[in-house]
C-alpha positions as CSV (number, residue, x, y, z in Angstrom):
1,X,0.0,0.0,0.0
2,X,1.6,3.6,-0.9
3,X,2.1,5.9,2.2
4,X,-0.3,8.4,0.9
5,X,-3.2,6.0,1.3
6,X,-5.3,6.0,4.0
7,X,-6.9,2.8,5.7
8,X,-10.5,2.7,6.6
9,X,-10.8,2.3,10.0
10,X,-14.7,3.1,10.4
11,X,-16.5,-0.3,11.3
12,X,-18.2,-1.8,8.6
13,X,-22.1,-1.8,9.0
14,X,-23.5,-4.5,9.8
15,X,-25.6,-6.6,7.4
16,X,-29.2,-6.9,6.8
17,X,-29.2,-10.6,7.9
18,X,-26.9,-10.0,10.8
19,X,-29.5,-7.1,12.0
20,X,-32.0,-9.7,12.0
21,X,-30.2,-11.8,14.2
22,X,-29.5,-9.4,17.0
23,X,-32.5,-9.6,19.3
24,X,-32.2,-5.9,20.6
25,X,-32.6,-4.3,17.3
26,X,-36.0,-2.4,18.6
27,X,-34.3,-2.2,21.8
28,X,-31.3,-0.1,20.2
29,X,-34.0,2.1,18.5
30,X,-33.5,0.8,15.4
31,X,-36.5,-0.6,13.2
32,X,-37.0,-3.1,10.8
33,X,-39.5,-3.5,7.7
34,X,-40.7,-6.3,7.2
35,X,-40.3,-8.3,10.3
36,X,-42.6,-11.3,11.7
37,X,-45.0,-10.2,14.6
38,X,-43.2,-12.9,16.7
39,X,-39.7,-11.2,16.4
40,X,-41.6,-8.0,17.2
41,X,-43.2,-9.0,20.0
42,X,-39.7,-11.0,21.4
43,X,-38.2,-7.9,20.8
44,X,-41.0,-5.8,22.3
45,X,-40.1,-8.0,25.4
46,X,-36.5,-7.1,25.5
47,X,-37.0,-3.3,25.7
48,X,-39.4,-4.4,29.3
49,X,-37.0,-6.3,30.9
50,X,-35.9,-4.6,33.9
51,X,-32.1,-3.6,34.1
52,X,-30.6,-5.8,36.6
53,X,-29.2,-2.3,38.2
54,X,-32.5,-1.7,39.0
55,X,-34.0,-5.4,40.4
56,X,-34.3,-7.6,37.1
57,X,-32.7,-10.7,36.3
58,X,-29.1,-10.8,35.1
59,X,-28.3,-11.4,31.4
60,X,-25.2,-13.4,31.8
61,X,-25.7,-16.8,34.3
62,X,-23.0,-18.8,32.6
63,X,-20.5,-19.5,35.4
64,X,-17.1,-17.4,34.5
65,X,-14.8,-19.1,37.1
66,X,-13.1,-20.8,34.2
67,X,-14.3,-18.2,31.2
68,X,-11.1,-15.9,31.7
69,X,-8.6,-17.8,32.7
70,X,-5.0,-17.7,31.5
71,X,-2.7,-19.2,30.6
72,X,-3.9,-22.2,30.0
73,X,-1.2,-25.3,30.0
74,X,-2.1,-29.0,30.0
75,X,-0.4,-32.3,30.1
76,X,2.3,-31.2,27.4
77,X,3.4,-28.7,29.5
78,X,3.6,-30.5,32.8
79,X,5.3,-33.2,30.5
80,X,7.7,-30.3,29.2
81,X,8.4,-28.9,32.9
82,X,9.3,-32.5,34.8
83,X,11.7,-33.4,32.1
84,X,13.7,-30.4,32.9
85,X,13.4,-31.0,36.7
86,X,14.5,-34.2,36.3
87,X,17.7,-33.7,33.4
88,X,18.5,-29.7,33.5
89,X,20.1,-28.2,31.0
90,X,20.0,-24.7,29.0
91,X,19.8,-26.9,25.5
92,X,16.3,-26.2,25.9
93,X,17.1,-22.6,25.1
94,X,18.7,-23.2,22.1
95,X,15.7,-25.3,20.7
96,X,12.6,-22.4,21.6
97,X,15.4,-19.9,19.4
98,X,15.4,-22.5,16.7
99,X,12.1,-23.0,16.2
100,X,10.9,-19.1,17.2
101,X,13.9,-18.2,14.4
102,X,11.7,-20.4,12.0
103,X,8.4,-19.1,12.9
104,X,9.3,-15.7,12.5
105,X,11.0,-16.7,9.5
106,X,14.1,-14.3,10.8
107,X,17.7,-14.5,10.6
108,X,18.2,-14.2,14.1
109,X,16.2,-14.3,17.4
110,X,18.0,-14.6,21.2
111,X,15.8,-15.6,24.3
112,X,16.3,-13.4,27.7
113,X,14.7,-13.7,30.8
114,X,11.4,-11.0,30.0
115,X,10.7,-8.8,27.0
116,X,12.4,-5.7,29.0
117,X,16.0,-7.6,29.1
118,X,15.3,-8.3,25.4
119,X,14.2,-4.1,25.0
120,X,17.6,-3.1,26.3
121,X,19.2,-5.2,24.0
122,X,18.2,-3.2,21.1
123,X,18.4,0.0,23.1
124,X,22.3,-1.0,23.7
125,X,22.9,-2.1,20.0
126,X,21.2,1.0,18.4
127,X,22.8,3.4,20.6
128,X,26.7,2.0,19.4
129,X,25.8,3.2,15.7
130,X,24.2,7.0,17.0
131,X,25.7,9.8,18.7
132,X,24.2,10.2,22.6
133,X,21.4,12.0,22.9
134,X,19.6,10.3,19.6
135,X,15.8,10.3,20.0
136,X,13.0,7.3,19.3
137,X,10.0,7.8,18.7
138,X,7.7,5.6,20.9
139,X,4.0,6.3,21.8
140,X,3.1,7.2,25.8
141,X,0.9,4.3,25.3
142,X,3.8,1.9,25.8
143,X,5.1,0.0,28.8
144,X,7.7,1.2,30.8
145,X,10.7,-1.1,29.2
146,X,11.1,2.4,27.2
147,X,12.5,4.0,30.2
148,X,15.6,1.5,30.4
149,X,16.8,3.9,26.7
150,X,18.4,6.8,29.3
151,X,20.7,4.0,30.4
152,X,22.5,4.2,26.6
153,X,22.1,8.0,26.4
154,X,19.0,7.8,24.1
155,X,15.8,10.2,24.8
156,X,11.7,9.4,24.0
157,X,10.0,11.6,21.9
158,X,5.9,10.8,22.5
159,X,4.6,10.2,20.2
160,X,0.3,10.0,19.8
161,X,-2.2,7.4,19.0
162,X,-5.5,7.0,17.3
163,X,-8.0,6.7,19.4
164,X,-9.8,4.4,17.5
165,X,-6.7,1.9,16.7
166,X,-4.7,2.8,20.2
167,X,-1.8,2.0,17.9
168,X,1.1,5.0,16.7
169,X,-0.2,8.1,15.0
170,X,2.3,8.4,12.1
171,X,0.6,12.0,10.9
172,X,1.7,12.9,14.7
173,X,5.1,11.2,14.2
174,X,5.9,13.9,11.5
175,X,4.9,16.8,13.4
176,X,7.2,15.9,16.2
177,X,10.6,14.7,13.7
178,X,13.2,16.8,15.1
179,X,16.9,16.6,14.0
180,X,18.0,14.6,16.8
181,X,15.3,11.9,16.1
182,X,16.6,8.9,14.7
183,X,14.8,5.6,15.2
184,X,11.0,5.2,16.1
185,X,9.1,2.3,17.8
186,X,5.8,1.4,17.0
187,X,3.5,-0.8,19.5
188,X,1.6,-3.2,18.3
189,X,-1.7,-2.4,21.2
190,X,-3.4,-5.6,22.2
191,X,-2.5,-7.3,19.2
192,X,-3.9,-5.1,16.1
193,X,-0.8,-4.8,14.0
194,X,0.6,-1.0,13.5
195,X,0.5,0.3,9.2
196,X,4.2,-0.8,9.2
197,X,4.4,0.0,5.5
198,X,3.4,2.5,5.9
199,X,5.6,3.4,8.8
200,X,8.6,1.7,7.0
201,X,7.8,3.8,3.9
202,X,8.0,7.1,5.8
203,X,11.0,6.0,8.0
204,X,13.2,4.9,4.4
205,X,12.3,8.6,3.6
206,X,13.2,10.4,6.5
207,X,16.4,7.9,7.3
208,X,14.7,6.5,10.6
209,X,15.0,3.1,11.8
210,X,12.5,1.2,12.5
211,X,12.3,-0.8,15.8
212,X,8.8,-3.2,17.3
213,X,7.3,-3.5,20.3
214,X,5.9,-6.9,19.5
215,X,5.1,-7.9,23.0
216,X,1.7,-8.2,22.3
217,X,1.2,-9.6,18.8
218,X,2.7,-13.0,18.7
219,X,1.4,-14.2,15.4
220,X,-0.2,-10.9,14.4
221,X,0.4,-10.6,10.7
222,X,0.2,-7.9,7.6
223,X,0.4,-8.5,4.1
224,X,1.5,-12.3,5.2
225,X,4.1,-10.9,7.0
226,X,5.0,-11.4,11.3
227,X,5.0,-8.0,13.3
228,X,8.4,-8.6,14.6
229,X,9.8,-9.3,11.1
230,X,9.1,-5.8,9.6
231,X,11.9,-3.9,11.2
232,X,15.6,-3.8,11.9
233,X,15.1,-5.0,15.9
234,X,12.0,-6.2,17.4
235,X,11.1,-7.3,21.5
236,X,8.6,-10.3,22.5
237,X,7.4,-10.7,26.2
238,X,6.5,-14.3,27.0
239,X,5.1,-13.1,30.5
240,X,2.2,-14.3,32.2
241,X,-0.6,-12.7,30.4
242,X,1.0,-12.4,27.0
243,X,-0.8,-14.3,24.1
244,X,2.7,-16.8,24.4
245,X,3.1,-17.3,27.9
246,X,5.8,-18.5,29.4
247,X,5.2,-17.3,33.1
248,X,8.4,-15.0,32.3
249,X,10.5,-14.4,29.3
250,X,11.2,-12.4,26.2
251,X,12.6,-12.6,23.0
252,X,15.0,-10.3,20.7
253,X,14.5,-10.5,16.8
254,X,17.4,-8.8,14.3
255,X,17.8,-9.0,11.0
256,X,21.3,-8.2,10.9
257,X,24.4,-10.1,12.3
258,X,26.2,-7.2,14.2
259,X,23.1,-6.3,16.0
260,X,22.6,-10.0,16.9
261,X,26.0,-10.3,18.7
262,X,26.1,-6.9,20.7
263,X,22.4,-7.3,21.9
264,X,23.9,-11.3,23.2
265,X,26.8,-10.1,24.3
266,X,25.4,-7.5,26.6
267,X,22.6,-10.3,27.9
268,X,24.8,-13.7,28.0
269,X,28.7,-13.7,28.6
270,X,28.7,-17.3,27.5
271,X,27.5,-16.9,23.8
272,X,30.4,-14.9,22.1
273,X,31.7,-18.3,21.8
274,X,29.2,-19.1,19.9
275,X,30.2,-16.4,16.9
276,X,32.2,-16.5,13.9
277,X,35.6,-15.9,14.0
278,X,35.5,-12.4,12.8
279,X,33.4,-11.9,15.2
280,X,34.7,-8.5,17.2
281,X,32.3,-9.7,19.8
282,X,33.8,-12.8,20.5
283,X,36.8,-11.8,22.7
284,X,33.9,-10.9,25.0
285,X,33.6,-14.5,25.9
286,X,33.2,-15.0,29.5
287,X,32.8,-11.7,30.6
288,X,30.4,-10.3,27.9
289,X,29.5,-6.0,28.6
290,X,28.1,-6.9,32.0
291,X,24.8,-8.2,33.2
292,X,23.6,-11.9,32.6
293,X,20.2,-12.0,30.9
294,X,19.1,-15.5,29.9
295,X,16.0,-17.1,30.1
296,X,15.3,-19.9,32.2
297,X,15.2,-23.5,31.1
298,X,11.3,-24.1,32.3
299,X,10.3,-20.7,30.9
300,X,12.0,-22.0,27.2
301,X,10.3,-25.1,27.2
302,X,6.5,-23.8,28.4
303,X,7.1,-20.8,25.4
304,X,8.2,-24.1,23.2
305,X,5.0,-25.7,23.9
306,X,2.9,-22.8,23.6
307,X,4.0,-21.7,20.0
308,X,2.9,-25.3,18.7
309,X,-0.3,-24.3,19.3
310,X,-0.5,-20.4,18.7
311,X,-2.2,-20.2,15.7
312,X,-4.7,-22.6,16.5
313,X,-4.9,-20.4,19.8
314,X,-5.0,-17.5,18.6
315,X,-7.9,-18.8,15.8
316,X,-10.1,-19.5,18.9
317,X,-10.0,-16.3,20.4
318,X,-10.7,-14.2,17.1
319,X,-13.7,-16.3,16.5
320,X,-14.8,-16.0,20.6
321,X,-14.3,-11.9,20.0
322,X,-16.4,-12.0,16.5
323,X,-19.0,-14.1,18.0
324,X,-19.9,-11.5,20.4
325,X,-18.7,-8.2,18.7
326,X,-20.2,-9.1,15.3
327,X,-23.4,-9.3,16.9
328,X,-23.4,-5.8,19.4
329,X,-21.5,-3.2,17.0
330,X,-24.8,-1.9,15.6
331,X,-25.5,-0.8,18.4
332,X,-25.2,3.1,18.7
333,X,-21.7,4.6,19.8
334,X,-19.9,1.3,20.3
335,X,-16.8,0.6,18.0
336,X,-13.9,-1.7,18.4
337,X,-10.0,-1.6,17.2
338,X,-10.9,-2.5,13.9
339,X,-8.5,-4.5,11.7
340,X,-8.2,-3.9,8.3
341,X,-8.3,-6.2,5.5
342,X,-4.7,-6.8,4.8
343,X,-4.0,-7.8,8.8
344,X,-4.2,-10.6,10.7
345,X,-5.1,-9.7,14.5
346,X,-4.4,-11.3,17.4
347,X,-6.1,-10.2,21.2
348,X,-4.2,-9.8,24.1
349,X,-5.9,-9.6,27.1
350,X,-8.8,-7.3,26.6
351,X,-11.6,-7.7,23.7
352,X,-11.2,-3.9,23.8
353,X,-14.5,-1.3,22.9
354,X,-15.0,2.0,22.4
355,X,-17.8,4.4,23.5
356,X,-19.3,7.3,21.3
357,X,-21.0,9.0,24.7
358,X,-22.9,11.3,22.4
359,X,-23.9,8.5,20.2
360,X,-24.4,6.3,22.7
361,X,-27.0,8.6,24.5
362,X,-25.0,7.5,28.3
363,X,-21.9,7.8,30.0
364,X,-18.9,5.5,30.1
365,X,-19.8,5.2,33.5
366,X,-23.5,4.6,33.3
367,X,-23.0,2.2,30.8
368,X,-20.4,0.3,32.5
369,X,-22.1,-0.2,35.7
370,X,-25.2,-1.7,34.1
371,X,-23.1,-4.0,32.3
372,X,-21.3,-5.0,35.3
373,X,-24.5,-5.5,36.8
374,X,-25.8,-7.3,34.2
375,X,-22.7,-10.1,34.9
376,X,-20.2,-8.6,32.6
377,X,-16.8,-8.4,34.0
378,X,-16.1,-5.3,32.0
379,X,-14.3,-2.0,33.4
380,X,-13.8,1.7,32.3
381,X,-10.0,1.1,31.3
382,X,-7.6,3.8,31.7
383,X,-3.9,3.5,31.2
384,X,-0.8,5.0,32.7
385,X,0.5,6.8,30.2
386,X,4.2,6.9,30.1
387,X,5.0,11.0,29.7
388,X,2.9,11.6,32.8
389,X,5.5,9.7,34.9
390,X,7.9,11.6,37.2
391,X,11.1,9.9,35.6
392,X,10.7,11.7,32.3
393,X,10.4,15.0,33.5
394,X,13.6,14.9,36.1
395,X,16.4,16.2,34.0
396,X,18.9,13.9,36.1
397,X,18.6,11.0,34.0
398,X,18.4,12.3,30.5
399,X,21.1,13.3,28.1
400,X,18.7,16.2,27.6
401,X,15.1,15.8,29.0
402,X,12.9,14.7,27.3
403,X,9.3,16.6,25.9
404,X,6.2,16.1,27.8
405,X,3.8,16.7,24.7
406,X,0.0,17.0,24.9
407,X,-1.3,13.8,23.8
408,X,-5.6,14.0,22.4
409,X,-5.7,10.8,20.8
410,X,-4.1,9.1,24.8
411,X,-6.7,11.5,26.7
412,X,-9.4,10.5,24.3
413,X,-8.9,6.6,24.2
414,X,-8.5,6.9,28.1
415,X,-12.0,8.7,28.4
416,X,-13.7,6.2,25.8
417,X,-12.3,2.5,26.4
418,X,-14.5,0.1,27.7
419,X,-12.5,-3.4,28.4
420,X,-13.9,-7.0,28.4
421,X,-11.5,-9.7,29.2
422,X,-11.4,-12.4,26.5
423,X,-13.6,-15.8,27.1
424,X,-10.5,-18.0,26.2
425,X,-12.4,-21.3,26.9
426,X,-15.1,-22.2,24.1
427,X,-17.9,-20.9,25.8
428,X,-20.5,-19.2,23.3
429,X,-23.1,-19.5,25.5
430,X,-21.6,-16.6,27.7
431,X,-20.6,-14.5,24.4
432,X,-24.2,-15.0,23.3
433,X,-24.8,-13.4,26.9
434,X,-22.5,-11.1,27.0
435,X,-23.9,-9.5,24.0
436,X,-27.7,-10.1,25.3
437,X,-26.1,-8.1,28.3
438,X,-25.0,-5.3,25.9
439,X,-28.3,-5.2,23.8
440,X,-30.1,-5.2,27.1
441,X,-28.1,-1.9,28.4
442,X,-28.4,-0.6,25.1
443,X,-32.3,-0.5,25.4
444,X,-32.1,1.5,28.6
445,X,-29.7,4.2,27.2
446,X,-32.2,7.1,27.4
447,X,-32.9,6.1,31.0
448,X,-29.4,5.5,31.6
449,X,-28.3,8.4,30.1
450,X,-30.4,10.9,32.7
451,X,-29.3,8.9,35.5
């Protein structure tokens, strides 16, 4: 796709057929031609229901105990774990890079102990090709791995979202180029890949590298392509939550050699061994720049097990979102991060919704509580955004400090979020509830809405 064309990131309108399917239609104030006199009257039922906020029966009665819960290992795992207890060894390392390297379809991948360890690696590497004081681009809506950059004498620039995507705003990216900037690290949000060409496009042009946050897209894809394989460096987390967990771990991706051996070298001292001959990283054997990295043996082989199984995984969880998001997004002011055609989406942790308030006709917070009321396990999500945090606004630990920039598109997504954790058992009786739930709400909104 050339830079200069936009995607469409409106949500599609729902079909005909699929309008007839959702039961709270009426209840949305939305009408039908044509429709039987029984669908009217079942609909004519919904709108009467009583809100359980106010005394009626709850829409969702499907036990969540096991609904949410994550990860989820079984006997290969167990398996996985006892044969390391019983015959340790770090081997097991070296087969989870193999087989990630192959995934990926990379030239080179290394395996530290979280995806922050696995962040500084490409912070170190970068920063021996740039003078100090080089800037990256990176959006506030980012974790705090970023920070760990002020220890190699590189500086943030913030960097906005779209509120609609949560992923990096590059029309905002080329307000803020300055002449110091030279790298710029997307985030792939919840598992919606970023416009990489896009971004690549604009970064070729300007001279910028072009750095991933992956840690939340394992097996997100664009044009047939791996977030973590568009750009020069990339970071994985394999943490507890992540969509590849190993309880704790991360992994580095580079695509060329050099980078490959300073970013080991700084996180194992026994790998320089390991390199070429003309390697001027191997001398470094035994001593490497410093701190020791590496990822434990258990967490290696539960990420082994785990990526057997991802795209099946993550298959599952796409089709638990569309089952229930497929059937509420008619309804007025709700929208999701919207994928377009050309990507392949993965969810991490939150099915994650937006809220039109005007549209809607009720708060974020009216319509939240009725939810929760109703037996959703939903919340009004706001996150910490990164340039609001003391450490980036003490001079002390910056080459130069760095902006604090207003950010619309962070303020706006943290007003308008609504997050649902993801049903990762195959459960569509509770997505057909959860979305009863939401229809339900829905055909309170007026009420709601003067509450």
């Amino acid at each position: 796709m050339a830079m200069g064309n936009k995607r469409n990131y409106e949500n599609p309108r729902e079909t005909r057929r699929a309008f007839f399917k959702a039961t709270g239609t009426i209840a949305a104030g939305l009408c039908l031609t044509g429709q039987s006199s029984a669908q009217a009257a079942k609909k004519a039922k919904a709108v009467k229901e009583t809100l359980a906020l106010n005394g009626g029966p709850k829409a969702v009665t499907y036990p969540q105990t096991n609904a949410h819960r994550w990860p989820r290992y079984g006997p290969d795992e167990e398996k996985a774990i006892m044969q390391v207890v019983r015959s340790p060894s770090y081997a097991r390392i070296d087969e989870l890079e193999k087989d990630w390297k192959e995934y990926l379809g990379v030239p080179y991948v290394r395996a530290y102990c979280n995806g922050t360890s696995a962040m500084m690696t490409i912070f170190f590497s970068l920063s021996q090709d740039l003078p100090r004081g080089s800037e990256i681009m990176t959006p506030s809506y980012t974790a705090w791995a970023i920070g760990s950059m002020w220890l190699f004498g590189l500086v943030p620039v913030f960097v906005d979202i779209n509120p609609r995507t949560l992923n990096f705003d590059l029309d905002d990216a080329k307000r803020r180029l300055t002449k110091q900037t030279k790298a710029l690290m997307p985030v792939h949000w919840l598992g919606l890949p970023c416009e990489m060409d896009q971004i690549c496009d604009w970064a070729k042009e300007k001279g910028l590298i072009v750095l991933e946050d992956a840690c939340h897209a394992h097996g997100a894809s664009m044009q047939d392509k791996y977030m973590g394989s568009w750009s020069r460096m990339a970071a994985f987390s394999f943490q507890t939550s992540k969509v590849l967990p190993a309880i704790e771990g991360g992994m580095g991706v580079y695509q060329q050699r050099e980078d490959f051996e300073r970013g080991t070298t700084l996180g194992d001292y026994t790998k320089p061994r390991t390199f070429p001959e003309d390697s001027p990283y191997r001398k470094y054997q035994g001593s490497g720049f410093g701190p020791k990295m590496r990822m434990h043996p258990m967490a290696a082989v539960l990420a082994r097990c785990q990526l057997r199984g991802l795209n099946e995984r993550n298959a599952k969880t796409v089709a638990q979102v569309r089952r229930l998001n497929d059937r509420i997004l008619h309804l007025p002011g709700l929208y999701e991060q919207p994928a377009p055609s050309d990507m392949k989406r993965v969810y991490y942790a939150y099915d994650m919704l937006f809220i039109d308030e005007a549209k809607a006709g009720m708060s974020r917070e009216a319509c939240v509580k009725a939810l929760q009321a109703e037996g959703v396990r939903c919340s009004a999500y706001t996150y910490t955004l990164q340039h609001k945090l003391a450490f980036y606004a003490e001079e002390k630990w910056w080459h130069h400090k760095p902006i604090i920039p207003d950010l619309p598109g962070s303020e706006q997504a943290n007003r308008t979020t609504i997050a649902l954790p993801l049903i990762t058992a195959e459960i569509p009786e509770l997505a057909d509830q959860y979305a009863k739930a939401f229809e339900k709400v829905w055909a309170h909104r007026e009420e709601l809405g003067k509450a």
